[in-house]
C-alpha positions as a printed NumPy array, in Angstrom:
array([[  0.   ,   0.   ,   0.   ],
       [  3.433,   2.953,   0.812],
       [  4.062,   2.033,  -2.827],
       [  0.652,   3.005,  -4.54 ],
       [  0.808,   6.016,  -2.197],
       [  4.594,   6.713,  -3.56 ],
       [  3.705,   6.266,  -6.917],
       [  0.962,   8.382,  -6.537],
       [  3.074,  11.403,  -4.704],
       [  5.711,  10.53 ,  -7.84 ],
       [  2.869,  10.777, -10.188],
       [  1.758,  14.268,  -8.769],
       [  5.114,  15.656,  -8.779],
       [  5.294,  14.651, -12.371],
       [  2.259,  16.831, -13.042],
       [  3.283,  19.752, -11.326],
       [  6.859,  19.292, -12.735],
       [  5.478,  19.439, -16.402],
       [  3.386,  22.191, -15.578],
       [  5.295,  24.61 , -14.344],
       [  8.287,  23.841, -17.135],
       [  5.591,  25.282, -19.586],
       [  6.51 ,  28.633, -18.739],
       [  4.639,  31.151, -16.615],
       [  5.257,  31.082, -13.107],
       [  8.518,  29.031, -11.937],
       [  7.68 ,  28.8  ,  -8.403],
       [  7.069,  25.053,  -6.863],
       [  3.945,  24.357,  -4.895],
       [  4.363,  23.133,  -1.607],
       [  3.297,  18.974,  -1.833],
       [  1.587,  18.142,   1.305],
       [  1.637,  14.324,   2.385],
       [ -1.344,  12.961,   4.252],
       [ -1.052,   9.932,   6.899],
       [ -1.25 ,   6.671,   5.457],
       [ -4.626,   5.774,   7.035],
       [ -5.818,   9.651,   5.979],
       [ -4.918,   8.185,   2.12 ],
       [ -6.772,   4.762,   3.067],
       [ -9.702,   7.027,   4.06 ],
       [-10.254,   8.815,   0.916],
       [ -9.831,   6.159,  -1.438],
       [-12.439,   3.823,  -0.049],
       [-14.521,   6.215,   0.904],
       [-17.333,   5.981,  -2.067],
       [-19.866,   8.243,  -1.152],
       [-17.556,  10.881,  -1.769],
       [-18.903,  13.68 ,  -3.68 ],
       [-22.059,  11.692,  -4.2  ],
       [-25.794,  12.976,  -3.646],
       [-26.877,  12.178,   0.103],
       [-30.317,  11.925,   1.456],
       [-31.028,  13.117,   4.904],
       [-34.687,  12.431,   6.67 ],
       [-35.678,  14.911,   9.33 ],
       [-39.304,  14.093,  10.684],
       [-41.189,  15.791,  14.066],
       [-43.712,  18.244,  14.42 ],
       [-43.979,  21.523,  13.037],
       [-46.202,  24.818,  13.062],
       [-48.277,  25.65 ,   9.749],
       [-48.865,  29.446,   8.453],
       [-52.174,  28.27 ,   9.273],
       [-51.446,  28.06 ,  13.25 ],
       [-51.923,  24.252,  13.747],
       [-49.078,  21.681,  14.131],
       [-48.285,  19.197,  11.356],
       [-46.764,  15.767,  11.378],
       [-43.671,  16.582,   8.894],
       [-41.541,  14.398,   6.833],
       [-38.842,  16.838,   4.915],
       [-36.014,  15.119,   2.843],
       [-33.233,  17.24 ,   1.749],
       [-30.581,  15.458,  -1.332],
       [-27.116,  17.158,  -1.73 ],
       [-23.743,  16.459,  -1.479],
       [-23.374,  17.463,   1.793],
       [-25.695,  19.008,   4.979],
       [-24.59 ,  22.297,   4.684],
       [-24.621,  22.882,   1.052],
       [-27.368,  23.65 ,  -1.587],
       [-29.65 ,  20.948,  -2.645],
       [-33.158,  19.681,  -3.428],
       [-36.411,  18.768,  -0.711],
       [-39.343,  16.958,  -0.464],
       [-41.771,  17.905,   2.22 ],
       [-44.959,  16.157,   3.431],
       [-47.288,  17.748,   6.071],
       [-50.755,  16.108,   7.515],
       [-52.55 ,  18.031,  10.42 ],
       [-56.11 ,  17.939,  11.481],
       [-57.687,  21.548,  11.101],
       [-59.79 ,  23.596,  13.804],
       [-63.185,  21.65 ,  12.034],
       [-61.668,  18.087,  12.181],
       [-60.819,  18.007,   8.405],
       [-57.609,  16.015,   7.41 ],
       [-55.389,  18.145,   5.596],
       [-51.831,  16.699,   3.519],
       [-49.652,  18.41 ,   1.574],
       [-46.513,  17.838,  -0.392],
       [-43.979,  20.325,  -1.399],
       [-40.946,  20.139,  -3.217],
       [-37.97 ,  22.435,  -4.612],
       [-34.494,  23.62 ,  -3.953],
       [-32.524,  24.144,  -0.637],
       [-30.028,  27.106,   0.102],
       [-28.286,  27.382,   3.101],
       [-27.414,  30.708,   4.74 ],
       [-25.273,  31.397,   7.056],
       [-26.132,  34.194,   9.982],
       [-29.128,  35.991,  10.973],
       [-29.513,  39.328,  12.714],
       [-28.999,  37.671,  16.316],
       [-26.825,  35.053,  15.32 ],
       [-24.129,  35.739,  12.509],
       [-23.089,  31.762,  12.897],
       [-26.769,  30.162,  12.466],
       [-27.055,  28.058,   9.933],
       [-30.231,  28.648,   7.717],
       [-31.853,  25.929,   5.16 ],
       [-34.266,  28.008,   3.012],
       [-36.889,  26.138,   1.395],
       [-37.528,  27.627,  -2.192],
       [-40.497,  25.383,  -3.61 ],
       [-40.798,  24.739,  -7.01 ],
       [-44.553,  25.608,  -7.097],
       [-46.192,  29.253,  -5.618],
       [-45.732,  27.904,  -2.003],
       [-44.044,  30.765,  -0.006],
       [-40.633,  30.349,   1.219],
       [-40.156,  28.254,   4.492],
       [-37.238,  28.985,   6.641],
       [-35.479,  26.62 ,   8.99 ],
       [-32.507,  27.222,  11.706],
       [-30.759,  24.293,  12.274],
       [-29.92 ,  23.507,  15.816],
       [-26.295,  22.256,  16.906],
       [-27.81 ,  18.841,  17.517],
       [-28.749,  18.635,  13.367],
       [-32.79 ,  19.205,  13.813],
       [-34.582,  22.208,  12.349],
       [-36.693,  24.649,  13.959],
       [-39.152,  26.515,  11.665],
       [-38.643,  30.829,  11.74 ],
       [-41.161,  32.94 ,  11.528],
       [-40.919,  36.197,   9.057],
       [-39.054,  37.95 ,  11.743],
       [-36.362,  35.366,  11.964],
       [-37.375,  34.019,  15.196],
       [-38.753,  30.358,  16.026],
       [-42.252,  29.706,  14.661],
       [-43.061,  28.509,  17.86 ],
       [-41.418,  28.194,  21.678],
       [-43.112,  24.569,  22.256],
       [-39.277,  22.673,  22.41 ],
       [-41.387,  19.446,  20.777],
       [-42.133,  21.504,  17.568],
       [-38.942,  20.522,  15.917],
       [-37.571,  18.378,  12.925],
       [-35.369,  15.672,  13.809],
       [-32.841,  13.496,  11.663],
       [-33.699,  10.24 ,  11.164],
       [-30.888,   7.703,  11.484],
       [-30.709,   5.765,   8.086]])
């Protein structure tokens, strides 16, 4: 295994050898060597830079003022970069009708608001005319809905979405 790891230091050498003999700049970039195990790591790692799917389900206030069972699946590369959603909601309204919907669109994370320049914001933008939907997400990975003044939707600690474990 030190050998496919020398040839491939050798190999990226090479590169950078040929590259900068083109002309230009003559200055040598700095190689940095990772640990053995670091180099394991990344090579068997095959979900690198591969779509993920993360589940977050729990209980969460409507526009309407009524809590809804919610199911929200967010695919991207990572947590805490841009990506798509699903969202399903079912609550029973003030008259004892059943109501479900399902939303779906893109995700963009934001980092800060006005009380809190580290929060981390996902930003629901749905594909249809449903207005935006903005979550903070909490140190422990769950998502508390805002309200339009960037402040939790509701202070019931229950009303939040957690990850699922897959």
């Amino acid at each position: 295994m030190k050998k496919i790891v020398l040839l491939a230091a050798s190999a990226v050498m090479l590169t950078f050898t040929a590259c900068n003999s083109c002309g230009g700049n003559n200055r040598q970039p700095a190689l940095v060597f990772e640990s053995e195990t670091d180099s394991l790591y990344m090579v068997n790692d095959s979900t690198i830079g591969d779509l993920q799917t993360f589940v977050f389900e729990g209980l969460m206030p409507t526009d309407e003022g009524f809590v809804a069972n919610t199911l929200l699946t967010v695919q991207t590369i990572d947590l805490n970069e841009d990506g798509t959603y699903t969202i399903n909601t079912s609550y029973t309204d003030g008259n004892g009708k059943q109501n479900a919907m399902y939303d779906s669109g893109e995700t963009i994370v934001l980092i800060g608001m006005p009380n809190d320049s580290t929060a981390i914001i996902y930003e629901l933008v749905s594909y249809g005319n449903t207005p935006k939907t903005q979550l903070m997400m909490n140190s422990d990975s769950s998502f508390t809905k805002l309200n339009s003044k960037m402040q939790a939707a509701s202070k019931n600690p229950d009303h939040i979405l957690k990850q699922k474990k897959q």
